[in-house]
C-alpha positions as CSV (number, residue, x, y, z in Angstrom):
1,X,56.1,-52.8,64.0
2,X,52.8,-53.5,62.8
3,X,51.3,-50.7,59.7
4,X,49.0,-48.4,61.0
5,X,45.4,-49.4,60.3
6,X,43.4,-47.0,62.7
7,X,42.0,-43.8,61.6
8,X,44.7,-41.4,60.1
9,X,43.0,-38.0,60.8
10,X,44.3,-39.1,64.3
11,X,47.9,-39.1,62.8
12,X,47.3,-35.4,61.5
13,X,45.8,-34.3,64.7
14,X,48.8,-35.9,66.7
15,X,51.5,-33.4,64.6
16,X,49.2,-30.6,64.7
17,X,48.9,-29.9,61.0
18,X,47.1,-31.4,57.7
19,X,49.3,-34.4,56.2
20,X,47.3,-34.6,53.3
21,X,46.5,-38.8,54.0
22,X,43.0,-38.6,52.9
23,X,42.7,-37.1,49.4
24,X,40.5,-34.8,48.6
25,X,38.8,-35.1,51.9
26,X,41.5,-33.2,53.5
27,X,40.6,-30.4,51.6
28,X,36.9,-30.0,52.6
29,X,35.3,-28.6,55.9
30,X,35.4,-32.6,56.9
31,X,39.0,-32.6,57.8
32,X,39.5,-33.9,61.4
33,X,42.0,-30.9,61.9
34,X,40.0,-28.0,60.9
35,X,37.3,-29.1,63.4
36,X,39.7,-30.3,66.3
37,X,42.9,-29.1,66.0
38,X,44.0,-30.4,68.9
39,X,45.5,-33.7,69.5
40,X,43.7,-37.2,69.8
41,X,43.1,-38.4,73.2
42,X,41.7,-37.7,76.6
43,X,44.4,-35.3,77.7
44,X,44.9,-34.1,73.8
45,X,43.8,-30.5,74.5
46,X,46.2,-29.8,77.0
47,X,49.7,-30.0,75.3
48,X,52.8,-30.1,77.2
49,X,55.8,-27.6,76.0
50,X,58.4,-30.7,73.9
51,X,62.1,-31.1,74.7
52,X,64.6,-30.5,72.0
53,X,64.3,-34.5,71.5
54,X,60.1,-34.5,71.7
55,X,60.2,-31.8,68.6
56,X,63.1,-34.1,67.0
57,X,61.0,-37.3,67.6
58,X,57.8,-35.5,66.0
59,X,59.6,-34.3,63.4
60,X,61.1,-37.8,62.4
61,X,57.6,-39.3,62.9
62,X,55.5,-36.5,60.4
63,X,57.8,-37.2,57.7
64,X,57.4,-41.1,58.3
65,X,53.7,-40.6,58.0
66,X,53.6,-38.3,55.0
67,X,55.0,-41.1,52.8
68,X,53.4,-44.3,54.7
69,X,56.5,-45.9,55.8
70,X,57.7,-47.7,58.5
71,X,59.7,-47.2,61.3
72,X,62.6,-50.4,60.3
73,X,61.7,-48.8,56.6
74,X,62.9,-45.2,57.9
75,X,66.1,-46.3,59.4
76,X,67.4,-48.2,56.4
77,X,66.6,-45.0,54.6
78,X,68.5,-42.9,56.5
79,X,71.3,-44.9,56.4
80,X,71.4,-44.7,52.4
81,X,71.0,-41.0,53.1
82,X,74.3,-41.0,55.5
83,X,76.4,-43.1,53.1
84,X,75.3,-40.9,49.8
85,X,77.6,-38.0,48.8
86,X,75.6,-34.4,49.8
87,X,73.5,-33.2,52.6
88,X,72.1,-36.4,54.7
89,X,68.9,-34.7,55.2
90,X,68.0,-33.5,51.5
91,X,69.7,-37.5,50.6
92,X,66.9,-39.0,52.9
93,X,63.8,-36.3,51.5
94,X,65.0,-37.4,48.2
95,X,64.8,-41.1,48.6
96,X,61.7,-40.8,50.2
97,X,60.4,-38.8,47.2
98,X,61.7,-41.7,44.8
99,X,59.7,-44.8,46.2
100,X,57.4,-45.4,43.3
101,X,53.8,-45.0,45.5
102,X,54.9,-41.7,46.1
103,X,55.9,-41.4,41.7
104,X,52.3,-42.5,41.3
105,X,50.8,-39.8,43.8
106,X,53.0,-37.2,42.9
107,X,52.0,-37.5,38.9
108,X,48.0,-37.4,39.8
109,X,47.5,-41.1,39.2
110,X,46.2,-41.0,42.9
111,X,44.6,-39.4,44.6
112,X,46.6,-39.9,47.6
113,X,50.1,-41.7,48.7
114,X,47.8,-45.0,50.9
115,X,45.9,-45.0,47.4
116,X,49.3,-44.9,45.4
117,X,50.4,-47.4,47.1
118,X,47.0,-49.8,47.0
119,X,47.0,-49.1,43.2
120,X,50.7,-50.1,42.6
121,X,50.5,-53.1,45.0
122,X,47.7,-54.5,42.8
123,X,49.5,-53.6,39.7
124,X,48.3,-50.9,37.9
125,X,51.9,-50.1,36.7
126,X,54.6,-50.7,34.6
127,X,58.3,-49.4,34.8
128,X,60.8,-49.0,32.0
129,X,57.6,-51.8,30.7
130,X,57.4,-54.3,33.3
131,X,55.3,-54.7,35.8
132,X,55.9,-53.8,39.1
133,X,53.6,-54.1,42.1
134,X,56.3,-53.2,45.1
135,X,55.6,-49.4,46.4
136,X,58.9,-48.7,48.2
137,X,60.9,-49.3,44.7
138,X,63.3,-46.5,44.1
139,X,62.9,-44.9,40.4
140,X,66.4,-44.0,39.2
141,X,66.8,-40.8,37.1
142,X,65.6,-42.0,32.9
143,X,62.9,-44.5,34.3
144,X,59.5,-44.2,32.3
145,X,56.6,-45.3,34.5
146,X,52.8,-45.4,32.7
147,X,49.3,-47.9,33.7
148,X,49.2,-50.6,32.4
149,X,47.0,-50.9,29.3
150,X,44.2,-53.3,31.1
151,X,44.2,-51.2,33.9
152,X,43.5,-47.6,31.6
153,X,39.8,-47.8,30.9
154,X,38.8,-48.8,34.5
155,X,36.4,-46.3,36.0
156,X,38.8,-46.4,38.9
157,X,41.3,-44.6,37.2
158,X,38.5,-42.5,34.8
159,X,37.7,-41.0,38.6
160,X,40.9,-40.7,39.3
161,X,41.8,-38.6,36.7
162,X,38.9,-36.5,36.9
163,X,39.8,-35.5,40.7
164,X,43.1,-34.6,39.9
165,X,43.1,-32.5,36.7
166,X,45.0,-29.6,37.3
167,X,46.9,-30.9,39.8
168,X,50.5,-29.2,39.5
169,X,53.4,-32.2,38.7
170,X,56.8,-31.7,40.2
171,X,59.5,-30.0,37.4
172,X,61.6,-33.6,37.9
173,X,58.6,-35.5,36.4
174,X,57.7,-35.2,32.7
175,X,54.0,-36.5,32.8
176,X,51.7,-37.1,29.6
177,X,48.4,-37.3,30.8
178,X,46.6,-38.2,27.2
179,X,49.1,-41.3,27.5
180,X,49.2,-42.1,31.1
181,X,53.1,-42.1,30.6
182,X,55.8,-40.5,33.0
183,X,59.6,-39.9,32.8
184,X,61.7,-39.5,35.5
185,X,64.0,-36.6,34.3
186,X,66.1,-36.1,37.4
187,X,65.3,-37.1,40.8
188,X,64.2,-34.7,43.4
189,X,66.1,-31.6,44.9
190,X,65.3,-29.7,48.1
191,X,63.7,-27.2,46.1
192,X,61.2,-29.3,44.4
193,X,59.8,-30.6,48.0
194,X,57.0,-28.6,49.1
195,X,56.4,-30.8,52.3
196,X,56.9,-28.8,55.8
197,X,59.5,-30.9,56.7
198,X,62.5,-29.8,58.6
199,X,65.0,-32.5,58.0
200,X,68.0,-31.0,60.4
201,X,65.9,-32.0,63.4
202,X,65.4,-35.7,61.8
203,X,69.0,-35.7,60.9
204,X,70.1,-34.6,65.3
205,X,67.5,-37.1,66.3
206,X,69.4,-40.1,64.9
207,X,72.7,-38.1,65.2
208,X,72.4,-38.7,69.3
């Protein structure tokens, strides 16, 4: 499958509830969901009652479109998660949380995961001090991630950094903001998540 290129305030109108996939915009009076909360679509505003597999399936599919991947990209995913030692579902939020777009977003070098992964795609970053431009690469646990030094000055990232200032970083990333430099300290637990996931219901859904 093809990556979604329509309009993604129809994604977060389709679960119900804000997934953050347009910055700052999601924020404002402008979000789709604060002014039609009800989902896309001729029949949208008259929602059936889900099976136990329809709140499994929408479940799988809000986490998938919190962090932009795809559907083949989710499986293989999951089955890292099932083959790692621990709880399959915390396994699969933390691999999700590793991929490097997400690093980027997470640290305020974006101002959203689609623009985290644009920026690392054309890339803006270095890890451990080479370049890399793929945004599903996993960070491991010591990795140091910073912009590159032609890409600091740009008034891309000036903005950037001006939207985000104050934004709250995760405890399992060490960021330096003066010199646009990150450490991985220790990937992510459940605890350090704050995404309204619940990953049971992902876990019964391919469980069947």
């Amino acid at each position: 499958m093809a990556r979604y290129t329509g309009a993604v305030c129809r994604l977060c109108r389709r679960e119900g509830q804000k997934l953050f996939l347009k910055g700052e915009r999601c924020y404002t009076d402008k979000c789709a969901v604060a002014r039609r909360s009800y989902a896309p679509g001729q029949h949208g505003q008259n929602r059936k009652k889900l099976s136990e597999y329809g709140i499994q399936l929408r479940e799988k599919q809000k986490a998938r479109r919190y962090y932009g991947v795809l559907e083949s990209q989710f499986e293989k995913y999951f089955e890292m998660a099932s083959k790692k030692k621990g709880i399959t579902g915390e396994n699969l939020l933390q691999i999700l949380e590793s991929r490097l777009d997400n690093v980027v977003y997470r640290l305020g070098l974006a101002t959203s995961r689609a623009e985290a992964r644009q920026l690392v795609r054309h890339g803006h970053f270095n890890v451990n001090g080479a370049r890399v431009n793929i945004p599903s690469y996993l960070v491991k646990e010591g990795d140091v991630i910073s912009v590159r030094e032609k890409s600091r000055n740009s008034e891309r990232f000036k903005s950037i950094l001006e939207t985000t200032e104050g934004k709250v970083v995760p405890k399992w990333l060490d960021m330096n903001r003066d010199a646009l430099e990150a450490k991985v300290v220790n990937l992510a637990t459940r605890e350090d998540i704050d995404l309204p996931i619940e990953e049971h219901l992902i876990v019964e859904l391919y469980s069947k």
